[in-house]
C-alpha positions in Angstrom: 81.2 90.6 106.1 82.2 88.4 109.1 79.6 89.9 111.3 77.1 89.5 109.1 77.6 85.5 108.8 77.8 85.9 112.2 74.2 87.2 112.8 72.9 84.9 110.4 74.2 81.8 112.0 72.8 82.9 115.3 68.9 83.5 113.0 69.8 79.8 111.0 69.9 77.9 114.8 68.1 80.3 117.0 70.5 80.8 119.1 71.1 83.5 122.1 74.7 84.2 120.8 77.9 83.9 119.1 81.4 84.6 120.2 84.6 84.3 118.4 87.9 84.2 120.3 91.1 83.9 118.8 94.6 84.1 119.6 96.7 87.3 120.4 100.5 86.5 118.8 102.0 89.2 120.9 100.9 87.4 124.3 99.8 84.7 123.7 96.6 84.9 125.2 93.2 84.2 124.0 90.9 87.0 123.0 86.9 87.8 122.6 87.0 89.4 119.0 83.6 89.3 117.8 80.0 88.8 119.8 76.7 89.2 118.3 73.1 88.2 119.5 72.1 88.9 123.0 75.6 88.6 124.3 76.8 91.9 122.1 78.8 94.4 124.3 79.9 91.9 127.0 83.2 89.9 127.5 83.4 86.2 128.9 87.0 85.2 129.3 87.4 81.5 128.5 88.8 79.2 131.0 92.3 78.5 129.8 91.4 74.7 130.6 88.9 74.8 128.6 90.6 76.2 125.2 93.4 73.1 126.3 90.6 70.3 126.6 88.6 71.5 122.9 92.5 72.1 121.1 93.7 68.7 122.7 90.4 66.9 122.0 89.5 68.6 118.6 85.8 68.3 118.9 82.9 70.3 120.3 82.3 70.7 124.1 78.8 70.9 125.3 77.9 71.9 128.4 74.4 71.5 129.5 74.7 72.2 133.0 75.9 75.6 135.0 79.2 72.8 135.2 80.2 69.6 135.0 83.6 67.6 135.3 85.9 65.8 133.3 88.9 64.0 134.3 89.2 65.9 137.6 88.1 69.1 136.3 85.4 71.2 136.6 84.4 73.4 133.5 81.8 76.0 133.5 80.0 77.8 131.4 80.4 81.5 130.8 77.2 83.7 130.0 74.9 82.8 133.0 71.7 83.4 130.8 72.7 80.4 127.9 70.8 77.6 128.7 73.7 75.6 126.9 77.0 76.3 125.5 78.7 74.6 122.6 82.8 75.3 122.3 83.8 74.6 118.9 88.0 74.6 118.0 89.2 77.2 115.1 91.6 74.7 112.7 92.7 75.1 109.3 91.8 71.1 108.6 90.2 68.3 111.2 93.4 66.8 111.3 94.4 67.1 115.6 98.0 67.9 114.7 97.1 71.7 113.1 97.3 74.5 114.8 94.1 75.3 117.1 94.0 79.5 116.4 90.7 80.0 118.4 87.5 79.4 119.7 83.9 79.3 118.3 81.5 79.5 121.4 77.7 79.0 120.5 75.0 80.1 123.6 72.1 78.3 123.3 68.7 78.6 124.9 68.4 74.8 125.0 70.2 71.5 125.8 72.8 71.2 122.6 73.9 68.0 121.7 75.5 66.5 118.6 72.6 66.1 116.7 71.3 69.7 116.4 72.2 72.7 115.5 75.7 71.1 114.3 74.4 68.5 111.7 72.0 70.9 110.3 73.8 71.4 106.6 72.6 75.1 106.1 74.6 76.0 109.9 77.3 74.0 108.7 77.9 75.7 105.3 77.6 79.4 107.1 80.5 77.9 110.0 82.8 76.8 106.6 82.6 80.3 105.4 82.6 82.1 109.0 86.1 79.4 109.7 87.7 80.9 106.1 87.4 84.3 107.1 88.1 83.6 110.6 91.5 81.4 109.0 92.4 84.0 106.5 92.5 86.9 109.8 94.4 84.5 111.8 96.8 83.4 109.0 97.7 87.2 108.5 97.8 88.7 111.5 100.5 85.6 112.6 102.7 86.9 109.3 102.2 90.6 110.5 103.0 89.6 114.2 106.4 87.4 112.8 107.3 90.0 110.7 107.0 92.8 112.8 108.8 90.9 115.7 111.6 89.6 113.1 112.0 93.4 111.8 112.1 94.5 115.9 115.0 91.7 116.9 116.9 92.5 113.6 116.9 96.1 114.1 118.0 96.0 117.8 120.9 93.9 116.4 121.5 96.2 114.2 121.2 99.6 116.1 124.6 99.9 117.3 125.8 100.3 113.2 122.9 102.4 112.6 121.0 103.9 115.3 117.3 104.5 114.8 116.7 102.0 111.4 113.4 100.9 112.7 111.6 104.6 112.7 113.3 104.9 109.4 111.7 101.9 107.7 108.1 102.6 109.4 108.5 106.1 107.3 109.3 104.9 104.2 106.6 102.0 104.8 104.0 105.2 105.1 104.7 106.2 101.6 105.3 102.8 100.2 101.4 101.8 101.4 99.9 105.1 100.3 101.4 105.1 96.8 100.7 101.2 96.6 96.8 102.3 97.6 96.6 105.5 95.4 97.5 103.0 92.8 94.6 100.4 93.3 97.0 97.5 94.7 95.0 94.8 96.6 95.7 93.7 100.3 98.3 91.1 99.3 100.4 92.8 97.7 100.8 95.4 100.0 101.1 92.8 102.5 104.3 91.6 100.5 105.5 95.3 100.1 105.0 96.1 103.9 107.2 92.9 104.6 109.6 93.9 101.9 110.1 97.4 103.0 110.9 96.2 106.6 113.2 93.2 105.6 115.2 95.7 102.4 117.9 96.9 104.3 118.5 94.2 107.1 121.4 93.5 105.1 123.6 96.4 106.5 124.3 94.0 109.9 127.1 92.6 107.4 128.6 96.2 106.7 131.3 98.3 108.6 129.7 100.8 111.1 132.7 103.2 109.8 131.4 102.7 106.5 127.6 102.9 107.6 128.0 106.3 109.2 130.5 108.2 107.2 129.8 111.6 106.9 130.4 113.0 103.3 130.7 110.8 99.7 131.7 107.2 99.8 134.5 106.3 98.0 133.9 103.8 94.8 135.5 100.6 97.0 133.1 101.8 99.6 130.1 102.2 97.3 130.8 98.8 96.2 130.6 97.2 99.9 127.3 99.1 100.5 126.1 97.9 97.3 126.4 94.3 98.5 124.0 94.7 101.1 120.7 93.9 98.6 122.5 90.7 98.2 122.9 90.2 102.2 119.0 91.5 103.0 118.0 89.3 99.8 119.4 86.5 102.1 118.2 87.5 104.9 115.0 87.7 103.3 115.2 84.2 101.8 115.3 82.5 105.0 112.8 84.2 107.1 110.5 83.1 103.8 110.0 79.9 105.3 108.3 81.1 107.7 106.8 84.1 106.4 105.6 82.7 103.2 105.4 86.2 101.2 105.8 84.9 97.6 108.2 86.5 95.6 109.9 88.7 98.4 113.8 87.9 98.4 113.0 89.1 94.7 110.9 91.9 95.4 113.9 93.0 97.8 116.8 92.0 95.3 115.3 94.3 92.4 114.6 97.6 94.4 117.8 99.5 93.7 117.1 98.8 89.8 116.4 101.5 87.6 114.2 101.4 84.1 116.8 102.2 81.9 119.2 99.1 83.2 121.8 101.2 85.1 120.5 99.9 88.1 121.8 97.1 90.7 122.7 94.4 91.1 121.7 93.0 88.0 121.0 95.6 85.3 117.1 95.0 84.7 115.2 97.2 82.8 111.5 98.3 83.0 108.8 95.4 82.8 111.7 92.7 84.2 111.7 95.0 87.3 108.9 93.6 89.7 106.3 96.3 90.0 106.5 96.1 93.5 110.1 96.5 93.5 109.3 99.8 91.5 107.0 101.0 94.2 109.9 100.2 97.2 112.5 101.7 95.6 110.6 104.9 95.1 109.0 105.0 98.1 112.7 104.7 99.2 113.8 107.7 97.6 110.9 109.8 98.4 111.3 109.2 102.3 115.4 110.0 101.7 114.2 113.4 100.7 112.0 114.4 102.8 114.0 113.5 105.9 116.6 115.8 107.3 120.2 114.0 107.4 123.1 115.7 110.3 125.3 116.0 107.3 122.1 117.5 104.7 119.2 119.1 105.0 115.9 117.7 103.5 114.1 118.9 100.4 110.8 120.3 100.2 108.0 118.4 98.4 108.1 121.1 95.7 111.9 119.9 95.2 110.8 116.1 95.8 108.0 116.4 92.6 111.1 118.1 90.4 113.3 115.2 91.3 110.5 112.5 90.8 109.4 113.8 87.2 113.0 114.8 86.6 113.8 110.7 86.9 110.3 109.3 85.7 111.2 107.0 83.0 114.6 106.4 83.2 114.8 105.9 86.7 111.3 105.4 88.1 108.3 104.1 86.7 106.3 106.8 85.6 102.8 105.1 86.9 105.0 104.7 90.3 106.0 108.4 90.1 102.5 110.0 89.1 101.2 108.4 92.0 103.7 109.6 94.5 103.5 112.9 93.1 99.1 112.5 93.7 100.0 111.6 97.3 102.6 114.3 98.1 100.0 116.8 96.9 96.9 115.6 97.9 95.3 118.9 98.9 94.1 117.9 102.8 94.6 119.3 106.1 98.1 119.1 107.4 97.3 117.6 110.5 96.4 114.4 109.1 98.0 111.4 109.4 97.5 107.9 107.4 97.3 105.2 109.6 97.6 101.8 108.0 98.0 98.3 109.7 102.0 98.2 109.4 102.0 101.0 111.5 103.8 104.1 112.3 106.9 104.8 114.7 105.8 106.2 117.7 106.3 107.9 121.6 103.7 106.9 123.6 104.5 109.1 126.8 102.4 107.6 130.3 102.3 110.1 133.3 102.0 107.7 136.1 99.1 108.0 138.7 100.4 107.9 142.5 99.4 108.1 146.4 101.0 109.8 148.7 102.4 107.0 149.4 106.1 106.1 149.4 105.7 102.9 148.4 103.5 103.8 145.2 106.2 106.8 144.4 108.7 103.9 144.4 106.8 101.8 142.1 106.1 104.0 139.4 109.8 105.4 139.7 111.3 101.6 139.3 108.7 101.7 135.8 110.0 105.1 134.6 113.6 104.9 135.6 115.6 103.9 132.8 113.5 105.9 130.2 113.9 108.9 132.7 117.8 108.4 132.3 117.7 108.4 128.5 116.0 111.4 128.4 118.4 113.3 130.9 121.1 112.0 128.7 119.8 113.2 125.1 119.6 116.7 126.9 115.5 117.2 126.4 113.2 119.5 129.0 112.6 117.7 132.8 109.8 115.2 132.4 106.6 115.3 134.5 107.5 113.6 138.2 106.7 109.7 137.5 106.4 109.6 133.9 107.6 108.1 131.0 108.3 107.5 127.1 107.8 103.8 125.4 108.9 104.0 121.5 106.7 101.6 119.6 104.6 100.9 117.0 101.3 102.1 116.1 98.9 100.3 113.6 95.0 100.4 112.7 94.0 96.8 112.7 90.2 96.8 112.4 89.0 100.1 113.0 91.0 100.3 116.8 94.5 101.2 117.3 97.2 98.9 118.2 100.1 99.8 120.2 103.3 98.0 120.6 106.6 98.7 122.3 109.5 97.7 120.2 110.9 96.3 123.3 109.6 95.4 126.9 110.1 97.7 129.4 107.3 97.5 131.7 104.0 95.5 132.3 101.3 98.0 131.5 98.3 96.1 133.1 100.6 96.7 136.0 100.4 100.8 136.0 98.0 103.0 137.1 97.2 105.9 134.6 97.1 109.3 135.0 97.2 110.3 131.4 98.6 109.3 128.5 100.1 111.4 125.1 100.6 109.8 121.7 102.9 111.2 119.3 104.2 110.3 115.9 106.5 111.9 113.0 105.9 112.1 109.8 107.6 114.2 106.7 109.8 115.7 109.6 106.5 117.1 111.3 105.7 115.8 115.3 101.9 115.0 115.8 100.3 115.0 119.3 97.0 112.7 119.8 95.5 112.0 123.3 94.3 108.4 123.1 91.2 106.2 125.1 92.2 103.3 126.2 90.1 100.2 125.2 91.8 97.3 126.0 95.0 96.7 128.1 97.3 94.0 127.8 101.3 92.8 129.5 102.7 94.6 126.5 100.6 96.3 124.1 97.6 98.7 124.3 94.5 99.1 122.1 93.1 102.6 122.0 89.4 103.1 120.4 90.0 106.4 118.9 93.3 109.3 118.8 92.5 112.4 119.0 94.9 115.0 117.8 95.6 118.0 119.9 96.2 120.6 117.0 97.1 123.4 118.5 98.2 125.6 116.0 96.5 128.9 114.7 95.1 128.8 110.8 97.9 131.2 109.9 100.5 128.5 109.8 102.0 126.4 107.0 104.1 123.1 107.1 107.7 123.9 105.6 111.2 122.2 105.5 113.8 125.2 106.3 117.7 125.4 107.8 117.7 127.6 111.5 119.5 128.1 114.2 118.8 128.2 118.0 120.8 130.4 120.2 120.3 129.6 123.9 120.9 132.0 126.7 124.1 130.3 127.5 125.1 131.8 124.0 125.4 127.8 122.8 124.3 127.8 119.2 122.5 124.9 117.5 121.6 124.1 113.9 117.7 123.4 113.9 115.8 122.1 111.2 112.2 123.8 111.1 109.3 121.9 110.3 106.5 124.3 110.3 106.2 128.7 110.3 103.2 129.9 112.2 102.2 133.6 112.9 103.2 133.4 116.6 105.1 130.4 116.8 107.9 128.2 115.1 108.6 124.1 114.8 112.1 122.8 115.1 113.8 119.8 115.8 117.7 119.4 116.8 119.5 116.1 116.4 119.4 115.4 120.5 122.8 113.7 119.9 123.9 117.6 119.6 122.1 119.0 122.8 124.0 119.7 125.4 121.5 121.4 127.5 117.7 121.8 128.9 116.0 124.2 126.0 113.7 126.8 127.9 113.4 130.2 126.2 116.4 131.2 123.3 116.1 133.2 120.1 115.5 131.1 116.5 117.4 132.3 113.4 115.2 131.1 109.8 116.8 131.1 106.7 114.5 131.6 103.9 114.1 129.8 100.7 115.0 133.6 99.1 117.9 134.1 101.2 115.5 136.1 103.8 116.5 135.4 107.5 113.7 136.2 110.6 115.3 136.5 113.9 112.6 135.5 116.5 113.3 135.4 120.5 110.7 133.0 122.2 109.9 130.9 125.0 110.4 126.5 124.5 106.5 126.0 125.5 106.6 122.1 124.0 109.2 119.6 123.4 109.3 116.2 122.8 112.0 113.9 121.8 111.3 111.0 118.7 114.1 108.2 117.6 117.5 110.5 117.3 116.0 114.0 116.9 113.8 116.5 119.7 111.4 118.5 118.4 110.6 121.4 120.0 107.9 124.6 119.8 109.1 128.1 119.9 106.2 130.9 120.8 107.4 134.1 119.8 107.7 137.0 122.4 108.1 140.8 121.6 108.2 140.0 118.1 109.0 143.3 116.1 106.6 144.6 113.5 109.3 144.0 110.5 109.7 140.5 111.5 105.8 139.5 111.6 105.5 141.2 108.3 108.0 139.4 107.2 107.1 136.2 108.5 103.1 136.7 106.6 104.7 137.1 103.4 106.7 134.5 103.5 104.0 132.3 104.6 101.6 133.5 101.9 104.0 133.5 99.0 104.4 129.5 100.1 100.9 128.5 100.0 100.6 130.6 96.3 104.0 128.0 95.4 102.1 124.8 96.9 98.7 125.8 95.6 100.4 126.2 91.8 101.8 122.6 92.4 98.8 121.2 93.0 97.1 122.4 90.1 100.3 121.0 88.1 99.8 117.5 89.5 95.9 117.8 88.7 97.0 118.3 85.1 
């Protein structure tokens, strides 16, 4: 591991430590990302001069003294207790044009010059190999960075024709990367899947927003536009290649909507001249269509997605593609967890502001919360806590932490003053809560060290996809779409484009899969709103004894139905 050649470079020179910086593509800014030897557990920021002179210069700077200057400036060194410090530039080649990604900073326990620790051929072999990894990190976390940005300024373009693409594609990028690792794929090629899945559909900027958002069946001249958009995203694709550098993508992207027995498009392939990867998008496609609840259709339960998977496998999906979505849609694990992968996952990350008394602090944290404050009075959701507010972004696990980034800028976090914060996420329709620690700030991301999720339901309580209605006191009726049945409480979500109102207390109508209905009066004790729907929690009051009876055997003839599907995948 990288820590490892880490420790034994500090043993080969006997040195007092070792730190790695590199760059952070979202600011800019360098970054301590690895320490070991006596330094371990402390940060040293370096001098942005100093990064400047060893890029500029591209060779080591020693510094043997607590400073010393150089053409009018003063550099110093950073951990008091090194004797020494050698500053050594992170390059792909020698060459003083290439890109400078980082810093190697050696603390020595005596004077360093050129002639120690550096000409030594053992040292030198162990930096090669620590500069590969350290290259190889850097190299993808610049593609991930580009690609995540490209997919962010693409989407925003596009959100006018189709509001809410980019929580979309982080779904179906969920179930691409977890039937591309229940397979065996390696890092790569999930790295070109991730990519592909964002960039697929960037191709709809060239098509009508009438035809985008028509409710009901296209018509074939319709179809036929839509169709066109593989060839437009292909495109797309093609030229953000260059700097991407994803082999095989535009193809990866052009093949997705192809089917094994050749009545796919655009081009009619069938089976092995499919790229497998292509196989594995357009499935994961399909199997995130399903499972997500539409205004105009209501999503199908993962009982009816395995029907429609083993229904198709072999004529339209790969069967090795299908077997391993059906293993991940019925893993048997806890429904509270949640697969996070470094692509990420759409998310809310809701701050409650800390505050004096003062006016001038009140003002300040209103001037941060203001215009996500107005969104949320607009999309009709509960009051918000005085002085807070919600930042949609992306979460990802890069190297064991968690990374947080807000699709777009809308205030300087190292600016705010926390009270607390709440993380949540959506996955197969269902809203997650975590409370995060904070480990490292930044301008415009956050790094939290672990999530914890706040499951507050009771064991009696099963995650389901059923059709509802709300009924407010106002007598305004909505059509919700539950996401989970507990013994004392219920999970909806409304499209908040359809709310019209603040949801406190109301009475929630479930339609069974049997044709059953449970009428349940409750009080709105959570609600939170995610992309274009608000999800809300329902605990029941005065709930008659009919109705809780009912409610248990429903609940208990599901698990018998999920527990037989299981044991059929097994099989």
């Amino acid at each position: 591991t990288l820590d490892t050649l880490l420790d034994r470079l500090v043993e080969t020179a006997c040195l007092e430590s070792v730190r790695v910086y590199s760059m952070n593509y979202r600011n800019r800014a360098l970054e301590q990302t690895h320490v070991c030897g006596k330094a371990s557990g402390r940060i040293f920021p370096v001098p942005e001069k100093t990064f400047e002179l060893v890029k500029n210069t591209g060779k080591a700077l020693f510094i043997n003294e607590d400073s010393f200057v150089h053409a009018g400036q003063t550099y110093e060194k950073q951990d008091p207790q090194n004797t020494a410090e050698v500053y050594l530039p992170l390059k792909k080649t020698l060459d003083l044009k290439d890109y400078c990604y980082g810093l190697i900073v050696f603390g020595s326990a005596a004077e360093a010059d050129a002639s120690g620790f550096l000409s030594d051929p053992a040292f030198c072999d162990l930096l090669r190999r620590v500069g590969c990894r350290l290259f190889a990190k850097d190299d993808a976390a610049r593609r991930r960075g580009s690609m995540l940005q490209t997919a962010y300024m693409l989407c925003e373009i596009i959100d006018g024709n189709e509001p809410y693409l980019i929580s979309r594609l982080f779904n179906m990028a969920y179930w691409a990367v977890r039937i591309a690792r229940h397979i065996g794929l390696g890092e790569e090629e999930i790295e070109k899947l991730q990519a592909a899945v964002l960039l697929h559909d960037l191709g709809k900027i060239y098509i009508d927003e009438s035809i985008l958002n028509k409710r009901g069946e296209l018509s074939e001249a319709e179809n036929g536009i839509v169709r066109k958009r593989i060839i437009y995203s292909r495109d797309i694709a093609a030229r953000l290649n260059e700097l991407l550098m994803i082999d095989d993508l535009p193809e990866i992207i052009l093949c997705y909507q192809e089917r094994m027995d050749g009545k796919g498009y655009p081009n009619g392939l069938k089976r092995d001249q499919i790229p497998f990867l292509s196989k594995i998008l357009g499935t994961a496609k399909a199997v995130s269509s399903m499972l997500s609840n539409m205004s105009y259709r209501r999503a199908k339960s993962i009982p009816e997605v395995v029907r429609e998977l083993r229904a198709n496998a072999g004529n339209q999906f790969d069967r090795k593609v299908v077997n391993a979505a059906i293993a991940v849609l019925t893993e048997d694990k806890k429904d509270n967890q949640v697969v996070f992968s470094d692509i990420g996952i759409f998310a809310n990350l809701n701050i409650t502001l800390k505050h004096d008394d003062s006016e001038e602090s009140r003002e300040r944290n209103r001037a941060f919360a203001s215009r996500e404050k107005g969104e949320k009075a607009a999309g009709g959701a509960a009051p918000e806590i005085a002085d807070s507010l919600n930042i949609w972004g992306n979460i990802r696990l890069i190297d064991g932490e968690y990374v947080f980034m807000p699709v777009k800028k809308t205030a300087d976090f190292m600016q705010m003053r926390f009270e607390y914060l709440k993380l949540y996420v959506s996955i197969n329709e269902r809203m997650y809560r975590f409370v995060p620690e904070i480990k490292k700030i930044g301008e415009d991301y956050m790094v939290f060290s672990e999530l914890k999720l706040v499951d507050d339901t009771n064991a009696f309580a099963i995650r389901w996809l059923l059709d509802g209605y709300f009924v407010s006191p106002s007598r305004n009726v909505y059509k919700v779409f539950v996401t989970m049945v507990g013994g004392d409480f219920v999970d909806f979500y409304i499209f908040t484009e359809k709310l019209g109102e603040v949801l406190t207390q109301g009475i929630v109508r479930i339609m069974f899969e049997d044709g059953k209905q449970a009428t349940l009066h409750g009080m709105i004790i959570h609600n939170e709103r995610m992309g274009d729907k608000t999800y809300f929690r329902l605990k029941y009051a005065g709930l008659k004894e009919s109705e809780k009876q009912m409610i248990f055997s429903q609940i208990f003839k599901k698990q018998i139905e999920i527990r037989a599907l299981q044991n059929e995948a097994e099989d």
